[in-house]
C-alpha positions as CSV (number, residue, x, y, z in Angstrom):
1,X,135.7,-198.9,103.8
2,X,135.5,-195.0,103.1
3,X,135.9,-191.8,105.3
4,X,131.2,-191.6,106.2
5,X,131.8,-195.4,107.1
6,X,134.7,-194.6,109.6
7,X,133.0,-191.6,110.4
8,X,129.6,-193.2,111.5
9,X,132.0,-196.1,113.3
10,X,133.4,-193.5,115.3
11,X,130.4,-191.8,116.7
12,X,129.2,-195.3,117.5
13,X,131.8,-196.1,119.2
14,X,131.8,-192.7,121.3
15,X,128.0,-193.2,122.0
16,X,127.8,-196.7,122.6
17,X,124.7,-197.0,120.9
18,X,123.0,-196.8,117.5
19,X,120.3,-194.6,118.4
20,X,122.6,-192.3,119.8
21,X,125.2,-192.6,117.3
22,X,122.1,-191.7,114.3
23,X,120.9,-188.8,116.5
24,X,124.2,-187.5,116.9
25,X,125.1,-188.0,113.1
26,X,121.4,-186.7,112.1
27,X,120.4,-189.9,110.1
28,X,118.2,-192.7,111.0
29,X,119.0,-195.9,112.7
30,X,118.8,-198.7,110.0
31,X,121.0,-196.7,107.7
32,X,123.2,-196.6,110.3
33,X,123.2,-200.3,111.7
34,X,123.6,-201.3,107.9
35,X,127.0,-199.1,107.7
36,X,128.0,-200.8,111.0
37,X,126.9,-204.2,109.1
38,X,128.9,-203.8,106.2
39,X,132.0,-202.5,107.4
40,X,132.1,-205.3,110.1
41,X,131.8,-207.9,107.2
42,X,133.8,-205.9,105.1
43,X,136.4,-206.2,107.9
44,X,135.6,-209.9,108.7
45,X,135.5,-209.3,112.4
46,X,133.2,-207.8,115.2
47,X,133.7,-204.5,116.0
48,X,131.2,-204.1,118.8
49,X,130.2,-206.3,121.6
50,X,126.5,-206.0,122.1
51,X,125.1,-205.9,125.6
52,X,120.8,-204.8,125.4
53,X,121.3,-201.3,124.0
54,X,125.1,-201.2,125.3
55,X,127.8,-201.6,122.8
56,X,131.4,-202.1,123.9
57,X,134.6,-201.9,121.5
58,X,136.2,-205.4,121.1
59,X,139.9,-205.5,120.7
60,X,139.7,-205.3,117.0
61,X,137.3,-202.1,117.3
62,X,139.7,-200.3,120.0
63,X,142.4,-200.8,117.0
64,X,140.1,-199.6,114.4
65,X,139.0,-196.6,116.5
66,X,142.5,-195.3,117.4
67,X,143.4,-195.1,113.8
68,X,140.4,-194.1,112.5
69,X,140.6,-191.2,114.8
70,X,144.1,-190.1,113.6
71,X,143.1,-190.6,109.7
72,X,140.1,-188.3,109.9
73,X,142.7,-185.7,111.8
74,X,145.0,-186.3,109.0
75,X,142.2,-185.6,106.6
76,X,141.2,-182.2,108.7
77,X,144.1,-181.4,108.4
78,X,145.2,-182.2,104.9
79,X,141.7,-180.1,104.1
80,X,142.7,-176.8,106.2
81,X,146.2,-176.8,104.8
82,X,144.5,-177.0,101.4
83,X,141.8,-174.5,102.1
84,X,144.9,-172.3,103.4
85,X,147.1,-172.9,99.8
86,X,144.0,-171.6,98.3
87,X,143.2,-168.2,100.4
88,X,147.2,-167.3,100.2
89,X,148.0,-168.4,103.9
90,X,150.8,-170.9,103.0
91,X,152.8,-172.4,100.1
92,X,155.7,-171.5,98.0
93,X,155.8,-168.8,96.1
94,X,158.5,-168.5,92.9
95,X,159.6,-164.8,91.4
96,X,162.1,-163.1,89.4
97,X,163.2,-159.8,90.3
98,X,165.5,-157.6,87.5
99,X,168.8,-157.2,88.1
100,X,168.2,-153.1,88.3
101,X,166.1,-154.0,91.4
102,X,163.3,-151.7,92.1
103,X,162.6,-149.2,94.4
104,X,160.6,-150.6,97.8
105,X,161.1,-154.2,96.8
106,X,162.4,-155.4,100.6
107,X,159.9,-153.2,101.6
108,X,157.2,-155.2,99.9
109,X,158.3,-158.5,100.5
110,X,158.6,-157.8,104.4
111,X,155.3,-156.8,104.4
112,X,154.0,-159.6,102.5
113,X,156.2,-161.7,105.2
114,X,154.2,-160.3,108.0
115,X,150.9,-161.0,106.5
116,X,151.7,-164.3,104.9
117,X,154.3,-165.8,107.6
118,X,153.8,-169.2,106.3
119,X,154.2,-168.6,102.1
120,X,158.1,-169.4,101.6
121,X,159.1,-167.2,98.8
122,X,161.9,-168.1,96.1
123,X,163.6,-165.2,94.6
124,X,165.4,-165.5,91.3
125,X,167.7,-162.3,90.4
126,X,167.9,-161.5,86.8
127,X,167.6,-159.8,83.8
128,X,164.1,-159.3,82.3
129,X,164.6,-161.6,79.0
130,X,165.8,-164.2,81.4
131,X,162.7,-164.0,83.8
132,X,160.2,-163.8,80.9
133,X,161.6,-167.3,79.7
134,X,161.9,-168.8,83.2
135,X,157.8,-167.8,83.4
136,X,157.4,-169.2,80.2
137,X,159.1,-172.5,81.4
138,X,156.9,-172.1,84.6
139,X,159.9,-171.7,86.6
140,X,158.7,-169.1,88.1
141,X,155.2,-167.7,88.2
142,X,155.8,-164.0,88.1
143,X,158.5,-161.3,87.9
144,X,159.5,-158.1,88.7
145,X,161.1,-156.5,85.3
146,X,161.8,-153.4,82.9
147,X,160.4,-152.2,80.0
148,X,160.6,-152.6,77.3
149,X,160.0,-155.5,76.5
150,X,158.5,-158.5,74.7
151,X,155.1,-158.9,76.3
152,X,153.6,-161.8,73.8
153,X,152.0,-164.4,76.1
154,X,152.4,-162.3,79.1
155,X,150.3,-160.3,80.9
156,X,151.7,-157.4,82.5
157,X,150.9,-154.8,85.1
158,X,152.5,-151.5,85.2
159,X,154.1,-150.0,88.7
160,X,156.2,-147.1,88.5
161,X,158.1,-144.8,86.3
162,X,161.3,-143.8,87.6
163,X,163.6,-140.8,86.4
164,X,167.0,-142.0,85.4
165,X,170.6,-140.2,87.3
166,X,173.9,-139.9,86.1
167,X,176.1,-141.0,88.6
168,X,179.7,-140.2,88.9
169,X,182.7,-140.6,91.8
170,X,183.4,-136.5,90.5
171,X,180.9,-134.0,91.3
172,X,179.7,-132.5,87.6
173,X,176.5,-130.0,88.0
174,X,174.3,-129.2,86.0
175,X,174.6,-131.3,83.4
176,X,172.6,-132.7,80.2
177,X,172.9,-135.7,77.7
178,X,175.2,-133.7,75.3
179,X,177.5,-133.3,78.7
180,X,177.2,-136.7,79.3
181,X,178.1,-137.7,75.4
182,X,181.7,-136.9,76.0
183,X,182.1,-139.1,79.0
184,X,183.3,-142.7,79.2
185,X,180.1,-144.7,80.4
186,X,179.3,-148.2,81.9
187,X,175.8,-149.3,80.3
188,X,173.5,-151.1,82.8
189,X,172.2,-153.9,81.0
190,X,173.0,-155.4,78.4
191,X,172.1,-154.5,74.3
192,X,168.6,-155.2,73.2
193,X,167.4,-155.0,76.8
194,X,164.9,-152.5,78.4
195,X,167.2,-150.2,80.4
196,X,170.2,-150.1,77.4
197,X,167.5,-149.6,74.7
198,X,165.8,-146.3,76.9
199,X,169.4,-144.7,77.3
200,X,170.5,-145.4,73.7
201,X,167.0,-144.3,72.6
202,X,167.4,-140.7,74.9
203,X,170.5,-140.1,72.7
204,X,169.2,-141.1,69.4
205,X,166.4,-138.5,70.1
206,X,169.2,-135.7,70.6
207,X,171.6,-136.9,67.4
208,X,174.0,-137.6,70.1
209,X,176.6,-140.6,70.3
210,X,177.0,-142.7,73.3
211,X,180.1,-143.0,74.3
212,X,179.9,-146.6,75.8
213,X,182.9,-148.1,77.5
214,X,181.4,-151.3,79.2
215,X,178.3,-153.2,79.5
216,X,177.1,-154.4,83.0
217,X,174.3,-156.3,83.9
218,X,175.2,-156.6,87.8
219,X,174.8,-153.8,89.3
220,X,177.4,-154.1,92.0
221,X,179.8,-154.3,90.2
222,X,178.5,-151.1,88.0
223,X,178.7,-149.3,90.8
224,X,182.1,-150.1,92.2
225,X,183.6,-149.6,88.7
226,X,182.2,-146.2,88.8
227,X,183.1,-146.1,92.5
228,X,186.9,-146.5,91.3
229,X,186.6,-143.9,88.7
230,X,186.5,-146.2,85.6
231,X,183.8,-144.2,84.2
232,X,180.2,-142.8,84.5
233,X,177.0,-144.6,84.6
234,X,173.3,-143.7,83.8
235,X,170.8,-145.4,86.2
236,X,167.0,-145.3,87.6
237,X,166.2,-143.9,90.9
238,X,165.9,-147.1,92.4
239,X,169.6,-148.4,92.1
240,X,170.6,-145.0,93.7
241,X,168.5,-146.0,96.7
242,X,170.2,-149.6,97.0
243,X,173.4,-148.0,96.5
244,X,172.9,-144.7,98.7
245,X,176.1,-145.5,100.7
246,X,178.6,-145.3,98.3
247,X,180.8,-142.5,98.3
248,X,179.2,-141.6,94.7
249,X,177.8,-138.2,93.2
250,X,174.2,-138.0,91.6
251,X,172.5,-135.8,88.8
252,X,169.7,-135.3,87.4
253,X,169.9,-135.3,83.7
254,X,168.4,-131.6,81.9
255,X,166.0,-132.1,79.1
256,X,166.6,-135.5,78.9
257,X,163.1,-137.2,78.8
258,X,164.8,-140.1,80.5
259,X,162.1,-142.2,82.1
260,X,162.3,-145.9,83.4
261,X,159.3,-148.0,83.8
262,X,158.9,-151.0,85.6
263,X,156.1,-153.6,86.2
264,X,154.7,-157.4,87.3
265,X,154.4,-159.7,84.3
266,X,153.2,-163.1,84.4
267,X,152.1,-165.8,82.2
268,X,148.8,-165.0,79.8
269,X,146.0,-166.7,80.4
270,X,146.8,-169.5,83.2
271,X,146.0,-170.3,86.6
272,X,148.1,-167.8,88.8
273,X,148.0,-168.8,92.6
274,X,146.9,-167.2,95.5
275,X,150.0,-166.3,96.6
276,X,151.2,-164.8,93.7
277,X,147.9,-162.7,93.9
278,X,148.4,-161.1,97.4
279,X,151.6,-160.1,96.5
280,X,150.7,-157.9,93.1
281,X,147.6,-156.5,95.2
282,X,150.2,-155.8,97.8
283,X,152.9,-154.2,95.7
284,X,149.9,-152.2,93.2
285,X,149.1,-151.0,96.7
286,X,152.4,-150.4,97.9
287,X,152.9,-148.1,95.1
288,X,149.6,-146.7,94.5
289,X,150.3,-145.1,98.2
290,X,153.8,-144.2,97.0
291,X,153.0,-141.9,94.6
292,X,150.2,-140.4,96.5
């Protein structure tokens, strides 16, 4: 018994009659009648009682046609979710987002919400090394990082560049990187990452020694050590628009050529899913109307 024979059962068993039924299903008769045959011995039972051209369902066909009817719903069904998986409609959907954040990021996912109501998204906060592993391990399928970083067996779409602020709980204007030398600071990030390798890097370039107190890789917590007055920090735009309610003072650093980049990265050369495809178009268009 297969899903044609139950099919062809069905519309027999609608029309009650076989030259109905092979009209209906645009086939000939003794195709048909040899469907009916088969499944009936198949079975081992009658299916039809057969009155002239009349054919009535015997107990053992109403049984057959009641479930046939809600296995080839079932099957619909199982077909349009499938269909949907595969235009974006529904699923689950598994990303990383750094733990810098990024500017527009609950924008984007609300949006993606509204279009995609059905796609259950799991978010992962974390640093960028961490997420490139967790893609490599196929725990997730894409991620929202910094740069730089180690790209090998990743492909990776670029988003925004961001201009970095150094935040204080004292109001200090104007000041530069040399300024900035002399005060105790709490790194976001931690060493050999993307954001800690771009400050130390802006330093280098100006013979200047960073004066690192702490490291700090959550940024809550950055910000509510500088909020106490432990030190200063140096941050991208985007954690100042997260963190825009603290009581905290912002600068813009002179002749710095302090610039932060972030992107989408997933995994090189594999199968990436529908899903996973909206939401890059969505957030390359998100920014691409940003920065217009």
């Amino acid at each position: 018994m297969d899903i044609k024979q139950l099919r062809y059962f069905i519309a027999i068993a609608e029309e009650k009659n076989i030259t109905a039924a092979a009209v209906r299903l645009h086939m000939s008769q003794p195709p048909l009648s040899m469907q009916l045959k088969q499944l009936e011995n198949e079975l081992g039972v009658r299916l039809f009682e057969r009155s002239g051209k009349s054919m009535e369902l015997t107990d053992k066909g109403v049984v057959l046609y009641q479930k046939a009817l809600q296995l080839l719903d079932s099957v619909e069904e199982m077909k349009n979710e499938i269909q949907e998986i595969e235009e974006g409609k529904r699923g689950v959907l598994a990303l990383g987002i750094n733990t810098i954040s990024l500017s527009g990021f609950s924008d984007i996912v609300q949006s993606f919400h509204r279009m995609y109501p059905l796609v259950s998204l799991k978010i992962v906060q974390n640093d960028s090394l961490y997420l490139t592993e967790m893609i490599k391990t196929r725990a997730i399928e894409m991620a929202f990082v910094r740069l730089p970083l180690e790209q090998r067996g990743l492909t990776y779409h670029h988003l925004v560049n961001e201009p970095f602020f150094f935040v204080s709980n004292k109001e200090i204007q104007p000041i530069s990187l040399e300024e900035i030398s002399r005060i105790p600071l709490i790194i976001p990030s931690t060493e050999g990452l993307g954001i800690y390798s771009t400050i130390l890097e802006a330093f280098a370039r100006q013979n200047l020694q960073l004066n690192k107190m702490f490291e700090c890789s959550d940024m809550h917590t950055l910000m509510e050590l500088v909020n106490g007055g432990v030190g200063g920090t140096i941050v991208p735009q985007s954690v100042l628009d997260v963190y825009k309610d603290k009581v905290l003072f912002s600068f813009p650093i002179n002749k710095a050529d302090l610039i932060s980049s972030a992107g989408v990265i997933w995994l090189e050369n594999h199968y990436l899913s529908t899903p996973a495809k909206n939401l890059i178009e969505l957030t390359k268009e998100y920014y691409k109307l940003s920065n217009e």
